[in-house]
C-alpha positions in Angstrom: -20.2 12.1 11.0 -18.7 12.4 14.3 -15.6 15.2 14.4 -13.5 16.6 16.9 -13.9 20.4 16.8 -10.2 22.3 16.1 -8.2 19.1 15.7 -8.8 18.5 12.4 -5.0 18.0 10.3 -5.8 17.2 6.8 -3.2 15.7 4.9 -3.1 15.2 0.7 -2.2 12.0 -0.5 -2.0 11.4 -4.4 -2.6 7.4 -5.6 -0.8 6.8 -8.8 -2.8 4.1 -10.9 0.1 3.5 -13.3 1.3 0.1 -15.3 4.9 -0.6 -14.5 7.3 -2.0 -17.5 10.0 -4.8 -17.1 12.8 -2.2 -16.8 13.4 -0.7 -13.2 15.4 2.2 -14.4 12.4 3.1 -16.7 9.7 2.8 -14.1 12.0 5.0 -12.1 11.8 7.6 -14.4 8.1 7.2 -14.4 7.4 7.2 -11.0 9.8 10.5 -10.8 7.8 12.5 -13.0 4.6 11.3 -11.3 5.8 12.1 -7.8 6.9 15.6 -9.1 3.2 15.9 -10.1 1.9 14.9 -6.5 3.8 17.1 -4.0 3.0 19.9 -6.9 -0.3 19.5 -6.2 0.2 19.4 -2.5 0.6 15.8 -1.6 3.3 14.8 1.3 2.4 11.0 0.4 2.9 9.8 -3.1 1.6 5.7 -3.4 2.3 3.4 -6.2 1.2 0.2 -6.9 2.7 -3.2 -6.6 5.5 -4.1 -8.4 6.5 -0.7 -9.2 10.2 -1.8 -9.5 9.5 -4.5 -12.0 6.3 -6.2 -14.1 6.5 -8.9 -16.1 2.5 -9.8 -17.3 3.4 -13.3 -17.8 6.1 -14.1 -14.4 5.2 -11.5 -11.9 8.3 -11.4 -9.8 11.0 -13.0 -12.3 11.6 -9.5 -14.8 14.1 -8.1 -13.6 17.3 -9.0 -10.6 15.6 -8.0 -7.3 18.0 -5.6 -5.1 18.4 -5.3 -1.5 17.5 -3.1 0.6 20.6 -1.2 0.5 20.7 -1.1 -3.7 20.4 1.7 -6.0 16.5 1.4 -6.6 16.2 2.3 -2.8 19.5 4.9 -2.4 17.3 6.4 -6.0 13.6 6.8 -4.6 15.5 8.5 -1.0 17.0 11.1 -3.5 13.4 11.4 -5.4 11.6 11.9 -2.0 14.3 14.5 -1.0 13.7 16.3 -4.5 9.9 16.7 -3.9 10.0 16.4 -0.3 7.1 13.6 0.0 7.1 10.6 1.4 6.4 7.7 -1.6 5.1 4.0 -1.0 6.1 1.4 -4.1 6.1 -2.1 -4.1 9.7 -4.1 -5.1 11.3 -6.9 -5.1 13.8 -7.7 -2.6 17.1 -9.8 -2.0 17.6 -11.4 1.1 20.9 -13.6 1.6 19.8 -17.5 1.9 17.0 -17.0 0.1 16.8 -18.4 -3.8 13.6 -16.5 -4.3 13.4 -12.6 -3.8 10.3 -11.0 -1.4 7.1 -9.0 -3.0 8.4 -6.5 -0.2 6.2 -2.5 -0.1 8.7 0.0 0.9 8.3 3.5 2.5 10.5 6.1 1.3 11.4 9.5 2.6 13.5 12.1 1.9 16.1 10.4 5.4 15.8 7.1 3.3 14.0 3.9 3.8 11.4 4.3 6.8 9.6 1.3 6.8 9.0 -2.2 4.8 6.3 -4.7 4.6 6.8 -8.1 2.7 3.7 -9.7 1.4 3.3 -12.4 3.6 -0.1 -14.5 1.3 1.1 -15.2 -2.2 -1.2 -15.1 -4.9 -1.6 -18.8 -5.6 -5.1 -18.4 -6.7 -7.8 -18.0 -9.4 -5.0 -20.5 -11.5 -2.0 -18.1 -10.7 1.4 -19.2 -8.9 3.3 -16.8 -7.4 5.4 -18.7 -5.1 6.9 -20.3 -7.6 9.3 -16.7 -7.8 8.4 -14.9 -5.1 9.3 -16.3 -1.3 6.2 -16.1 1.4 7.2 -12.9 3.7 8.5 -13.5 7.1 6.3 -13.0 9.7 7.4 -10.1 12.2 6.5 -7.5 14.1 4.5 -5.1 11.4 6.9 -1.8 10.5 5.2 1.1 10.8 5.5 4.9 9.6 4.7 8.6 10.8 3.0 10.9 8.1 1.2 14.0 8.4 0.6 13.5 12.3 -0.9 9.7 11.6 0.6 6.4 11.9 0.8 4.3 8.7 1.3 0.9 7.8 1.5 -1.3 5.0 0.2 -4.4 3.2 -0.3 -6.3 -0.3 -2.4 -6.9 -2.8 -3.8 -10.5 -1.8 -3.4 -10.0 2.1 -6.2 -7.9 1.8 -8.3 -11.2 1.7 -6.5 -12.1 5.3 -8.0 -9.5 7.9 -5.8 -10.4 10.8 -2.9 -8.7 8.5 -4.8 -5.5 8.5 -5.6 -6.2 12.6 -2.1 -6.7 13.1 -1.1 -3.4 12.0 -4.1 -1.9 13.7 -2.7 -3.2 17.2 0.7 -2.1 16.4 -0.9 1.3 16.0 -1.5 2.1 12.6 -4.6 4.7 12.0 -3.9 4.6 7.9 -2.9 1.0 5.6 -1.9 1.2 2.8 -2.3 -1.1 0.0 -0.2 -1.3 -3.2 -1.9 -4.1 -5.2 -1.8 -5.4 -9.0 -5.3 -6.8 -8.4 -5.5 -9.1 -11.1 -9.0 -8.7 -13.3 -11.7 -11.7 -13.6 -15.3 -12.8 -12.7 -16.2 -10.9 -9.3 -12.4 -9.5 -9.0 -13.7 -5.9 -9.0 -16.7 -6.5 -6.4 -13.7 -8.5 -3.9 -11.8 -5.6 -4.2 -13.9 -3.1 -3.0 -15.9 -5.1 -0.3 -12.7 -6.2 0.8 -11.1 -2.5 1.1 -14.6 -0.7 2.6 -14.6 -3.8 5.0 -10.8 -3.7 6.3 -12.0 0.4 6.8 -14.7 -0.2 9.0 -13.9 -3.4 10.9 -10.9 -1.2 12.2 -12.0 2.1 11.9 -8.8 3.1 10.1 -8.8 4.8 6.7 -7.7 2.3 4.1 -5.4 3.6 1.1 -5.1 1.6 -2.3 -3.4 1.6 -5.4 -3.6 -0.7 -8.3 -2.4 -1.4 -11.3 -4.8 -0.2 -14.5 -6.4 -2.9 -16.8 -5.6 -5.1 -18.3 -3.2 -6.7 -15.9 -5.2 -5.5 -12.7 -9.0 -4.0 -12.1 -7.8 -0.4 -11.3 -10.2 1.3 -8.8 -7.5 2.9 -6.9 -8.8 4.6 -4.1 -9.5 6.1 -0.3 -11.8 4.8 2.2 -12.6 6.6 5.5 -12.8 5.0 8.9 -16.7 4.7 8.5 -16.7 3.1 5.1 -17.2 6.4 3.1 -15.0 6.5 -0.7 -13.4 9.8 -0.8 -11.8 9.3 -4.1 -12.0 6.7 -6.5 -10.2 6.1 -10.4 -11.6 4.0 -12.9 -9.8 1.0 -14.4 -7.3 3.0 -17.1 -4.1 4.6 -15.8 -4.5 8.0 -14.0 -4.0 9.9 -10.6 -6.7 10.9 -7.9 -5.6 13.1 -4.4 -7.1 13.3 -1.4 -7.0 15.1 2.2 -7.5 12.8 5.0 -8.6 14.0 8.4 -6.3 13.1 10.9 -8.8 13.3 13.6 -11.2 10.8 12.1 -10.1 7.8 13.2 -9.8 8.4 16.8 -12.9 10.4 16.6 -14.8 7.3 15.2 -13.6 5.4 17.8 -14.3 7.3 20.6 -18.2 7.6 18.8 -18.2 3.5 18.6 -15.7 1.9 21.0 -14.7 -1.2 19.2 -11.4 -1.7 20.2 -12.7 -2.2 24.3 -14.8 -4.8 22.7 -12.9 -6.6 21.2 -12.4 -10.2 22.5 -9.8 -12.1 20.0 -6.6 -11.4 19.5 -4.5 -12.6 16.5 -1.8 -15.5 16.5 0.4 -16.8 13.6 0.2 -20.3 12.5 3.4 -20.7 11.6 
């Protein structure tokens, strides 16, 4: 494994493979007390699945009124980030004026307040599901990313992951770390997508790949950490739990320096519309 002698950083995140309810206040409270556990344990990035403000099994994105940006869910998880003095990733739904449908939007919270969003721009209108029918297609802009632990991060969700210019796009904004808050619904081959798709996004562009899920039955679970060469350096099962992990913040560029594939690279990535 390639490494750059004396640079090494490593930085603990903890992935929180939990099963929001309908209530936001109550899902709050949850994600409070896991938090608390996280930067306890030494983690200074706390990540929560999709839909962490709200879950409804039946209508993902129609449980509970969305907020903006500016609401009390956010103003609550800056406070909560201040408390443990982490920075945490959840997924919410957002407001936007003109819009009758709210955004599937992943926030980045830290203890100054919101530091970066990323709307889920692919709705999960698959495998006989309909989320666009509550949940508006994310606008398509310049990809928000956010300093942690001396790397850059970026985020994306759940059914993106099946659309690898989303990941490249963060890549040539800068991003060395994605994130991934998912409910990752279950069924034939779901669990084998998932992880292909995660270890694939890794190594295509050398980044280390972070995702979170939501536990069975209403998503696969297998929460977990993937290097920039492909390696699993944590992984849950499918029922609710936590995992940490250190990640070195010299890999990446030391993987890329061993295998150039950024100087290679011949395509670039343009939005349809």
């Amino acid at each position: 494994m390639p490494k750059l002698a004396g640079m090494s950083t490593p930085s603990q995140v903890t992935l929180v493979q939990w099963q929001p309810g309908v209530d936001p206040t109550e899902n709050l409270e949850a994600i409070r007390e896991a938090a608390q556990q996280g930067a306890d344990g030494g983690s200074s990035l706390i990540v929560f699945p999709e839909y962490s403000f709200s879950f409804a099994p039946d209508a993902p994105g129609s449980a509970s009124a969305p907020e903006t940006l500016e609401g009390d869910w956010i103003s609550a998880l800056t406070a909560l980030a201040r408390e443990v003095g982490a920075t945490l990733v959840a997924g919410m739904l957002v407001k936007r004026e003109g819009f009758r449908n709210p955004f599937n939007t992943m926030v980045a919270v830290g203890p100054g307040g919101l530091m970066a969003t990323a709307e889920k721009l692919h709705l999960y209108d698959a495998f006989g599901a309909n989320e666009s029918s509550r949940v508006a297609p994310g606008v398509i802009a310049e990809p928000q990313l956010f300093s942690w632990s001396g790397l850059s991060a970026g985020m994306m969700a759940c059914y993106d992951l099946r659309f690898p210019e989303v990941a490249r796009r963060l890549v040539d904004a800068g991003a060395e770390v994605i994130i991934v808050p998912a409910q990752w619904a279950p069924g034939e081959n779901k669990e084998h997508h998932w992880e292909s798709l995660l270890v694939a996004r890794a190594i295509e562009n050398q980044v280390f790949v972070v995702a979170v899920g939501q536990p069975a039955p209403h998503g696969v679970g297998l929460s977990q950490v993937i290097d920039p060469e492909g390696k699993c350096t944590v992984r849950l099962g499918s029922e609710p739990g936590t995992g940490s992990v250190g990640l070195d913040s010299a890999l990446a560029s030391a993987v890329r320096e061993s295998n150039p594939m950024p100087k290679a690279r011949r395509f670039g990535v343009v939005p349809l519309g």
